[in-house]
ROVOFI-594535 format. One record per residue (C-alpha): residue number from 1; residue in one letter; x, y, z. Coordinates in Angstrom, 3 decimals. Layout:
% ROVOFI-594535
<node num="NUM" residu="A" east="X" north="Y" up="Z"/>
...
END
This chain:
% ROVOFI-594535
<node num="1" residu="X" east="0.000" north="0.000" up="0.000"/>
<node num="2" residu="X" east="2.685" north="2.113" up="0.728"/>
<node num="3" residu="X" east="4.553" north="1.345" up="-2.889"/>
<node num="4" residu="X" east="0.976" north="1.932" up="-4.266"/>
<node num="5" residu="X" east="1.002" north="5.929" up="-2.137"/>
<node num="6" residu="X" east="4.199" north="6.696" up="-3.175"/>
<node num="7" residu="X" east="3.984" north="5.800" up="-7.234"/>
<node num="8" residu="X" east="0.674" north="7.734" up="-7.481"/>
<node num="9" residu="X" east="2.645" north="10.875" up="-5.754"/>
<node num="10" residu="X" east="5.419" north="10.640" up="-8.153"/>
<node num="11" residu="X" east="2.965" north="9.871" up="-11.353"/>
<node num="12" residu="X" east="-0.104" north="12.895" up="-10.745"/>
<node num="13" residu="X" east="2.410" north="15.734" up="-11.342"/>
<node num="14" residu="X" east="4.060" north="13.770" up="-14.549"/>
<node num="15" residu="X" east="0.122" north="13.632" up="-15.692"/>
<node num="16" residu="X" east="-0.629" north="17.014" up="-14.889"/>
<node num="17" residu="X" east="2.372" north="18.462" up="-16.626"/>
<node num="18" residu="X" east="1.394" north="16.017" up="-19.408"/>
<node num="19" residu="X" east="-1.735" north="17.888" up="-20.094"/>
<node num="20" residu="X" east="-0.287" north="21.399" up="-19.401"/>
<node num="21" residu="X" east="1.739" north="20.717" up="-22.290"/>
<node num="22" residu="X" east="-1.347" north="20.033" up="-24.477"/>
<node num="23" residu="X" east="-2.856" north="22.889" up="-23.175"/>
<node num="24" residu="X" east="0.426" north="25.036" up="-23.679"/>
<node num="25" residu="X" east="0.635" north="24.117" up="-26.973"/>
<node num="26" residu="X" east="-2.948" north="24.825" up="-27.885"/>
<node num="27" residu="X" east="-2.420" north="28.217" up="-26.608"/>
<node num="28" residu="X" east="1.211" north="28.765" up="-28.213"/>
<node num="29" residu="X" east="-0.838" north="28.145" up="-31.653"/>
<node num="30" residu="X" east="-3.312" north="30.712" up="-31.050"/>
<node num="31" residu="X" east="-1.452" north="33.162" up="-29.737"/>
<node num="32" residu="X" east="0.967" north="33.383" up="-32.213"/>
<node num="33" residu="X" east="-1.417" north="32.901" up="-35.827"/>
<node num="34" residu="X" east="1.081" north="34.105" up="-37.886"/>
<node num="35" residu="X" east="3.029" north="30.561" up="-37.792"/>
<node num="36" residu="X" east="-0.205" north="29.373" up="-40.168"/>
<node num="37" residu="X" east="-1.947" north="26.350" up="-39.946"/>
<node num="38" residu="X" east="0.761" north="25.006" up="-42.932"/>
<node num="39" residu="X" east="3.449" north="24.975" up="-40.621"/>
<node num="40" residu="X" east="1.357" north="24.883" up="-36.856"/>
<node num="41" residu="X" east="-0.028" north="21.668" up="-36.305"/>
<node num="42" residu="X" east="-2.394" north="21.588" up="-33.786"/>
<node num="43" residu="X" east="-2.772" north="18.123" up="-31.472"/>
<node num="44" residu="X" east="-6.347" north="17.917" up="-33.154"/>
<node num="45" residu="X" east="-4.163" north="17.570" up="-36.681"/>
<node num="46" residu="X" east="-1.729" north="15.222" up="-35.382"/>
<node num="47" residu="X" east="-4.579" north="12.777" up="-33.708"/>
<node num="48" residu="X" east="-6.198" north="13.194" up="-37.593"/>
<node num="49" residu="X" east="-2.685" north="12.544" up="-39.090"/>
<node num="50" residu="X" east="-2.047" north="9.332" up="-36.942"/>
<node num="51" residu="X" east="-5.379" north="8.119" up="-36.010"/>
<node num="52" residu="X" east="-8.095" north="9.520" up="-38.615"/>
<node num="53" residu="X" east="-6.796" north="10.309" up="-41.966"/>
<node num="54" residu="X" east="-7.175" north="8.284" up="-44.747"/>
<node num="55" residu="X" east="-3.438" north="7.316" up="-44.300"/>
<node num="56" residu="X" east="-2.959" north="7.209" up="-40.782"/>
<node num="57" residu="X" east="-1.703" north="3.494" up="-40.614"/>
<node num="58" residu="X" east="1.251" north="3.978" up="-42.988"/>
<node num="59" residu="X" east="1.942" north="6.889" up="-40.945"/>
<node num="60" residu="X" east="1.819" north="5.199" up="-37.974"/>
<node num="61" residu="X" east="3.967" north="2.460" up="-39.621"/>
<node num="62" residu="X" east="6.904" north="5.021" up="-40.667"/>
<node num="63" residu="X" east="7.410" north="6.622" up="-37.187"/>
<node num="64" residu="X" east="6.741" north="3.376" up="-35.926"/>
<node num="65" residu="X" east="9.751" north="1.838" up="-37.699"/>
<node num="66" residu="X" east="11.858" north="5.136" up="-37.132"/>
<node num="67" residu="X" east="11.214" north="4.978" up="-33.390"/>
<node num="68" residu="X" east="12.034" north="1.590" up="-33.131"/>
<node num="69" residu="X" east="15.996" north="2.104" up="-34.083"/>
<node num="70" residu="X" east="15.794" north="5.348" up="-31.689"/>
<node num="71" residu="X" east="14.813" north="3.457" up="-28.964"/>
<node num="72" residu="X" east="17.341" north="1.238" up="-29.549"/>
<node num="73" residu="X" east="20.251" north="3.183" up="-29.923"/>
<node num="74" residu="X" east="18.714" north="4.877" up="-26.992"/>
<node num="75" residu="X" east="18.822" north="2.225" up="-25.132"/>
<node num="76" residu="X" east="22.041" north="0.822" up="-25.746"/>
<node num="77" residu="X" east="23.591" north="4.124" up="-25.024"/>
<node num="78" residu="X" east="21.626" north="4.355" up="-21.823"/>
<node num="79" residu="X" east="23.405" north="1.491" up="-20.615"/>
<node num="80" residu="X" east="27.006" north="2.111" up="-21.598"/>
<node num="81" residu="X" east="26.618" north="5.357" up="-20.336"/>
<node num="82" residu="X" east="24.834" north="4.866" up="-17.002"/>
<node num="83" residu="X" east="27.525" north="1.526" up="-16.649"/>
<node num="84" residu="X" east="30.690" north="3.610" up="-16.910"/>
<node num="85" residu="X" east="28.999" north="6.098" up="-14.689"/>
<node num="86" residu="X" east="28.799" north="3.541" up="-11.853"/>
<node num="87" residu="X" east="32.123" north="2.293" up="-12.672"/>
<node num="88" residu="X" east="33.498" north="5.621" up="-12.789"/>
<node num="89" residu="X" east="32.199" north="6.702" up="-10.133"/>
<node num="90" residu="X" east="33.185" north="3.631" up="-7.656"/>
<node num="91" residu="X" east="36.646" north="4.493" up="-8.885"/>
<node num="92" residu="X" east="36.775" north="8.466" up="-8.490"/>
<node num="93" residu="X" east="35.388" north="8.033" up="-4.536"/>
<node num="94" residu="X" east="37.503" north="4.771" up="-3.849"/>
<node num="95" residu="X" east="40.778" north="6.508" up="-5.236"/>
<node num="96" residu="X" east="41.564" north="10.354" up="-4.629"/>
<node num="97" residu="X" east="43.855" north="10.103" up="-7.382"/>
<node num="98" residu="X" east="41.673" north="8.626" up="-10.436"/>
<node num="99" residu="X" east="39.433" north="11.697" up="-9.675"/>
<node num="100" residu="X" east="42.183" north="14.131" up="-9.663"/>
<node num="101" residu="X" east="43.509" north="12.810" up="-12.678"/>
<node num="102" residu="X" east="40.615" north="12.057" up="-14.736"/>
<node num="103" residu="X" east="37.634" north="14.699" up="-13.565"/>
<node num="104" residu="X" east="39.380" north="17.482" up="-15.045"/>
<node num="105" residu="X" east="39.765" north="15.643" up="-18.576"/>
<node num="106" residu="X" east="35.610" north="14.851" up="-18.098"/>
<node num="107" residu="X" east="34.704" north="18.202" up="-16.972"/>
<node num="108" residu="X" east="36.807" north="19.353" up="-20.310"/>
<node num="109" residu="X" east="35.366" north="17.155" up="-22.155"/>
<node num="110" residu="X" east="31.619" north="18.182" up="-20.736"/>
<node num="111" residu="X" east="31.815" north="21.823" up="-21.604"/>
<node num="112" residu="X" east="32.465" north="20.786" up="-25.331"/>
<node num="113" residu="X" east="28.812" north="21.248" up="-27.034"/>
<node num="114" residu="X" east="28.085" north="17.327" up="-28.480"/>
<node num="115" residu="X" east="27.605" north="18.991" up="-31.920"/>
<node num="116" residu="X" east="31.120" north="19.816" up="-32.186"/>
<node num="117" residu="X" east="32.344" north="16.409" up="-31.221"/>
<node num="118" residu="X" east="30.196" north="14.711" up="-33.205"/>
<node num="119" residu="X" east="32.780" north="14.675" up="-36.486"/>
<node num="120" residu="X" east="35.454" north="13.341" up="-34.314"/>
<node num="121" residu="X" east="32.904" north="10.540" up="-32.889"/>
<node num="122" residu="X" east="31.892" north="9.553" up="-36.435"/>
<node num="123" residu="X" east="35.357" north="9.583" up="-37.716"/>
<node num="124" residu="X" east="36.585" north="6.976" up="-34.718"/>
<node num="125" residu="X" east="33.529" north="5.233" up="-34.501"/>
<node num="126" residu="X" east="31.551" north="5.663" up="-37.509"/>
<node num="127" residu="X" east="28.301" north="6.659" up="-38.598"/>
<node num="128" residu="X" east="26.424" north="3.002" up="-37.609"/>
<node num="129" residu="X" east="25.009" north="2.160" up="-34.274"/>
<node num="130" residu="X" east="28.968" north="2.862" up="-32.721"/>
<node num="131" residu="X" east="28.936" north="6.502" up="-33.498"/>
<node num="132" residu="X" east="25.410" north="6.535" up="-32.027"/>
<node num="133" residu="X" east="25.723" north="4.745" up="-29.193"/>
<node num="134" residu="X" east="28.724" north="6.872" up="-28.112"/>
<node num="135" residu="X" east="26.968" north="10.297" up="-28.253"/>
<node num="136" residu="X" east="24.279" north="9.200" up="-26.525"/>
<node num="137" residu="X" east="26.686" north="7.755" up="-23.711"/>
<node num="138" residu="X" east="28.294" north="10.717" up="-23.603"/>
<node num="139" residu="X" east="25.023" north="13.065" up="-22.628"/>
<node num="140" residu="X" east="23.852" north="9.886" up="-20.142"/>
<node num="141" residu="X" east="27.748" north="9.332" up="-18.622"/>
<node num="142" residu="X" east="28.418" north="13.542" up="-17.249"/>
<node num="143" residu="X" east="25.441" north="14.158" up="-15.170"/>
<node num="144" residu="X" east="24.932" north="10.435" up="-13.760"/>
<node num="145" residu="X" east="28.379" north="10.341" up="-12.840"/>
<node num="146" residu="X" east="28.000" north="13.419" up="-10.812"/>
<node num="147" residu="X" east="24.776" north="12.792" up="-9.233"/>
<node num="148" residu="X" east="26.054" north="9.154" up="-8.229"/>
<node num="149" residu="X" east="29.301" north="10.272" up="-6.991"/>
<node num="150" residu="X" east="27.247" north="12.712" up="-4.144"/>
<node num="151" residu="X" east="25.428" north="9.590" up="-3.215"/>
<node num="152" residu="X" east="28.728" north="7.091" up="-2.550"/>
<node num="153" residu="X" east="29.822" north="10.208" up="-0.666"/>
<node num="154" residu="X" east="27.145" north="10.387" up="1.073"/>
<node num="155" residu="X" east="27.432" north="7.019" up="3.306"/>
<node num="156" residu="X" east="27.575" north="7.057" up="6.692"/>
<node num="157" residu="X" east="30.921" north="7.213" up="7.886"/>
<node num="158" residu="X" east="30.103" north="4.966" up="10.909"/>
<node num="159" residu="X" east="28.921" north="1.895" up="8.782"/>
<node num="160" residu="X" east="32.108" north="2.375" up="6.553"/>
<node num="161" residu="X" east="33.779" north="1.816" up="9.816"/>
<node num="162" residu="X" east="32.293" north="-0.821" up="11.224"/>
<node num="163" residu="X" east="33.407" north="-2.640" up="7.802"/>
<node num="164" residu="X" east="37.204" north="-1.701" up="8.162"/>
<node num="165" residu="X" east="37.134" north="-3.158" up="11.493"/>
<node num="166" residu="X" east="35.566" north="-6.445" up="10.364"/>
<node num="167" residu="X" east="38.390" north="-6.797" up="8.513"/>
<node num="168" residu="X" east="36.022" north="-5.976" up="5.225"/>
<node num="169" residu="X" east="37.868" north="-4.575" up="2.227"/>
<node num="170" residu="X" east="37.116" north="-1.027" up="0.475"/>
<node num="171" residu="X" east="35.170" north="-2.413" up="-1.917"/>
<node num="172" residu="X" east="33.251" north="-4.579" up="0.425"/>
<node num="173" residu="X" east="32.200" north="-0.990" up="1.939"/>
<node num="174" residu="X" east="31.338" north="0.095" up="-1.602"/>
<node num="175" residu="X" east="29.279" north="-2.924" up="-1.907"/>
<node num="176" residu="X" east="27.392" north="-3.242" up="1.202"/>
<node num="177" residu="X" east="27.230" north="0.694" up="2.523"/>
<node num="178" residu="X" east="27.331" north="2.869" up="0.155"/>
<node num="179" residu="X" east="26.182" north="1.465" up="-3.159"/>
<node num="180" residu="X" east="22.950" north="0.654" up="-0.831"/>
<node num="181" residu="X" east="23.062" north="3.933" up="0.158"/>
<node num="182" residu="X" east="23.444" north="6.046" up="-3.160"/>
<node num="183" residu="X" east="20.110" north="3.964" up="-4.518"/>
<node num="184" residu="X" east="18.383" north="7.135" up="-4.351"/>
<node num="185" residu="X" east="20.570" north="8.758" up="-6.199"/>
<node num="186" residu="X" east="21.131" north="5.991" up="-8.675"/>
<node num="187" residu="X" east="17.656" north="6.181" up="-9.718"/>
<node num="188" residu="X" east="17.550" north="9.678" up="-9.745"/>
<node num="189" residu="X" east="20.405" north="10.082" up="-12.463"/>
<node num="190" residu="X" east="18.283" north="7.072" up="-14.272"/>
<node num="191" residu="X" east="15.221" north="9.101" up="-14.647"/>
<node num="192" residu="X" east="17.301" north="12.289" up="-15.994"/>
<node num="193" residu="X" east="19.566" north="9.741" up="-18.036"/>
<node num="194" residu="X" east="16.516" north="8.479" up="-19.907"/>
<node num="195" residu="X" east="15.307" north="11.296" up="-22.231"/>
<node num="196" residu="X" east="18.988" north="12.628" up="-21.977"/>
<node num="197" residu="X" east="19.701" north="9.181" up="-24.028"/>
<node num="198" residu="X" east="17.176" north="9.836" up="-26.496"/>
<node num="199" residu="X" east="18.482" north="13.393" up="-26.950"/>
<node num="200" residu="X" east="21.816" north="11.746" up="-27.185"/>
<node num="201" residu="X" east="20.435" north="9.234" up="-30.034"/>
<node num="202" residu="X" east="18.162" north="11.758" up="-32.038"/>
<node num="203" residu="X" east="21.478" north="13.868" up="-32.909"/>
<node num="204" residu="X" east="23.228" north="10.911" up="-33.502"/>
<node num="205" residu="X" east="20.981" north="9.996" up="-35.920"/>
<node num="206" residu="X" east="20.564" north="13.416" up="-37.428"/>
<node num="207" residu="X" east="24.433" north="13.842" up="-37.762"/>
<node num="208" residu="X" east="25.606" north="10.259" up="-37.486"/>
<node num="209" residu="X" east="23.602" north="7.303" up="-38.800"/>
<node num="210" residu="X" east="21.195" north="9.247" up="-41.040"/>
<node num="211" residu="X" east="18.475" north="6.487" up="-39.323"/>
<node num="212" residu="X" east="15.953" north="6.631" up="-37.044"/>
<node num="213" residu="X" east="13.635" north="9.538" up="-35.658"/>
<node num="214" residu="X" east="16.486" north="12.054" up="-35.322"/>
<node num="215" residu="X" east="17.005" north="11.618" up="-39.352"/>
<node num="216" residu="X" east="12.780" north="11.262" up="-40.118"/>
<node num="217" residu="X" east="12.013" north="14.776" up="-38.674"/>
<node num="218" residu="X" east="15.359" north="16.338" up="-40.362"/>
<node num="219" residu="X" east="14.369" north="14.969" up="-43.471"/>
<node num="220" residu="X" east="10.973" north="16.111" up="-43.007"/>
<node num="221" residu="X" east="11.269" north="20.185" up="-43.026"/>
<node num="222" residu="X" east="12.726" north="20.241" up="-46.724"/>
<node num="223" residu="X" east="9.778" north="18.215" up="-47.824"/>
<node num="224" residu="X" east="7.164" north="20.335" up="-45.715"/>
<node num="225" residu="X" east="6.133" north="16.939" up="-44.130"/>
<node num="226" residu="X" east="5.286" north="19.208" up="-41.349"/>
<node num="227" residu="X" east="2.536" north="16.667" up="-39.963"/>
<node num="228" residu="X" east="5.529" north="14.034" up="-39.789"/>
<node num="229" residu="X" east="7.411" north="16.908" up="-38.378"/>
<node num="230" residu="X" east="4.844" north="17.412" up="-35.454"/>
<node num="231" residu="X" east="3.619" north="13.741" up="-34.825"/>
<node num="232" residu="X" east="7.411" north="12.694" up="-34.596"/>
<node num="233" residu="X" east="8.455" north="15.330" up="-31.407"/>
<node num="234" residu="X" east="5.166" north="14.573" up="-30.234"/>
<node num="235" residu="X" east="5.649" north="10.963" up="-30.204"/>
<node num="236" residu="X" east="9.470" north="11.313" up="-28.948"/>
<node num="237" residu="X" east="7.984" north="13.783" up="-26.037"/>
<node num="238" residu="X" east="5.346" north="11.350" up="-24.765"/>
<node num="239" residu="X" east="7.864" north="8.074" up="-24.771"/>
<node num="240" residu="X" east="10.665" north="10.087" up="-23.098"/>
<node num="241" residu="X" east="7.756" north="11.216" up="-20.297"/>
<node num="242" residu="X" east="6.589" north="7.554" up="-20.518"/>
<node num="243" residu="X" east="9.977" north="6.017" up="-19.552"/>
<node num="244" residu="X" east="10.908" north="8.349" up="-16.915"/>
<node num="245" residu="X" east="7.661" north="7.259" up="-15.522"/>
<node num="246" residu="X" east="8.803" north="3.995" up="-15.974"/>
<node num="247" residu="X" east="12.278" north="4.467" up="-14.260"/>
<node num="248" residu="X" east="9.962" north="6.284" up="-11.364"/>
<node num="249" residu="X" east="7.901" north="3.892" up="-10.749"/>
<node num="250" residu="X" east="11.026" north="1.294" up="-10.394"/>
<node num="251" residu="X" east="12.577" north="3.765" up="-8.222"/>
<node num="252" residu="X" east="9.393" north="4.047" up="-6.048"/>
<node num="253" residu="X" east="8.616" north="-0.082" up="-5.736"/>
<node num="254" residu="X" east="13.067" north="-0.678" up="-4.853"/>
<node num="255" residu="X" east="12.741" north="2.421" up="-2.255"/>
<node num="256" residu="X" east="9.243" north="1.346" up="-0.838"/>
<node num="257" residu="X" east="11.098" north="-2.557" up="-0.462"/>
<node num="258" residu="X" east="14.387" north="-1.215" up="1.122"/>
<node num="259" residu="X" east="13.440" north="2.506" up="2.227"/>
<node num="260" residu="X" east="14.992" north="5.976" up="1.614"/>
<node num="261" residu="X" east="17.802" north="5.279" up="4.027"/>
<node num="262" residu="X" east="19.073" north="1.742" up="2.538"/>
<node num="263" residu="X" east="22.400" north="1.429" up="3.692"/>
<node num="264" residu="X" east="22.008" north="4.229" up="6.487"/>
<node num="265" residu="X" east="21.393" north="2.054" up="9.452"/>
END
């Protein structure tokens, strides 16, 4: 009952904002005519172009296919990036030194706009799923790493102790304190990482691959496919709000099982 409590707190809000971005863009439409119905698709067009129309299911069936290979690059990006972002992260707290030397060259490396880096990233890696993946690694690895890095710092001192003088090893401290500990924080760079990944994949795509979403909605302002154009950032909008929800609701079950203050006591 509690799990139940706490996932319907975290999803109202993501509903409500849901529908005050309906509502927003509604308004945005209206107040601002001179954009033209041409180019202004309102959500009563795109539910005609994807639902209604007379060729609604081959619609359907072209973003369909074009989301597919975002959400996978997405997703395999996700992964790499959130994975070296624990790793890193294990490292930078465990060793003093690892962070010295290596948070610079990130923090260097973060402050470079992803645009500009993408030719380098396609020349080393290439403009297939590699190239892809990396980019959108690279906007999932920065702020994770960060966010989990607080939480490992974050244990309690006295529980790190009391596995020193058990004879338990630094990482067994990692393991059984503070990794417990940072769970909070873990899922909290998740549920940023997720539509940070699809960011990461839609440019990728647009710059990289040439596949996907990222390429569909670039390809579709030449050709005034502005319905594509719409449905396409409507559709990435509502599955990046639908898997943070997802990651939140995750988040809310594995904190309702172990608490907010897992590893703590």
């Amino acid at each position: 009952m509690n799990a139940l409590r706490r996932i319907g707190r975290f999803l109202f809000p993501l509903l409500t904002s849901m529908l005050l971005m309906f509502v927003i863009w509604s308004v945005f439409l209206k107040a601002f005519p001179q954009v033209g119905p041409r180019v202004g698709k309102s959500p009563s067009d795109i539910w005609r172009y994807l639902v209604t129309a007379p060729g609604a299911a081959n619609a359907r069936r072209v973003i369909g296919d074009e989301l597919q290979i975002t959400l996978r690059d997405a997703g395999i990006g996700f992964a790499v990036g959130m994975t070296v972002a624990l790793v890193a992260a294990a490292l930078f707290v465990s060793f003093a030194t690892v962070e010295q030397t290596f948070m610079p060259v990130a923090l260097i490396l973060r402050s470079v706009p992803l645009v500009a880096l993408t030719p380098i990233i396609v020349l080393i890696f290439g403009r297939g799923l590699g190239g892809v993946t990396v980019m959108a690694a690279i906007v999932v690895l920065f702020p994770a790493l960060v966010m989990i890095m607080a939480g490992l710092r974050d244990a309690p001192r006295q529980a790190m102790d009391v596995v020193a003088a058990y004879g338990g090893s630094r990482w067994t401290g990692l393991r059984m304190v503070a990794l417990p500990a940072a769970l909070p924080s873990v899922f909290a760079a998740a549920r940023i990482s997720v539509p940070g990944a699809l960011i990461g994949a839609l440019i990728g795509e647009w710059l990289g691959s040439g596949t996907g979403l990222g390429a569909g909605i670039i390809r579709a302002i030449p050709t005034f496919q502005y319905n594509k154009l719409w449905a396409s950032i409507v559709i990435v909008t509502i599955v990046s709000v639908v898997l943070y929800a997802i990651v939140g609701v995750i988040e809310n079950l594995v904190l309702a099982r172990f608490g907010p203050e897992a590893g703590r006591r």
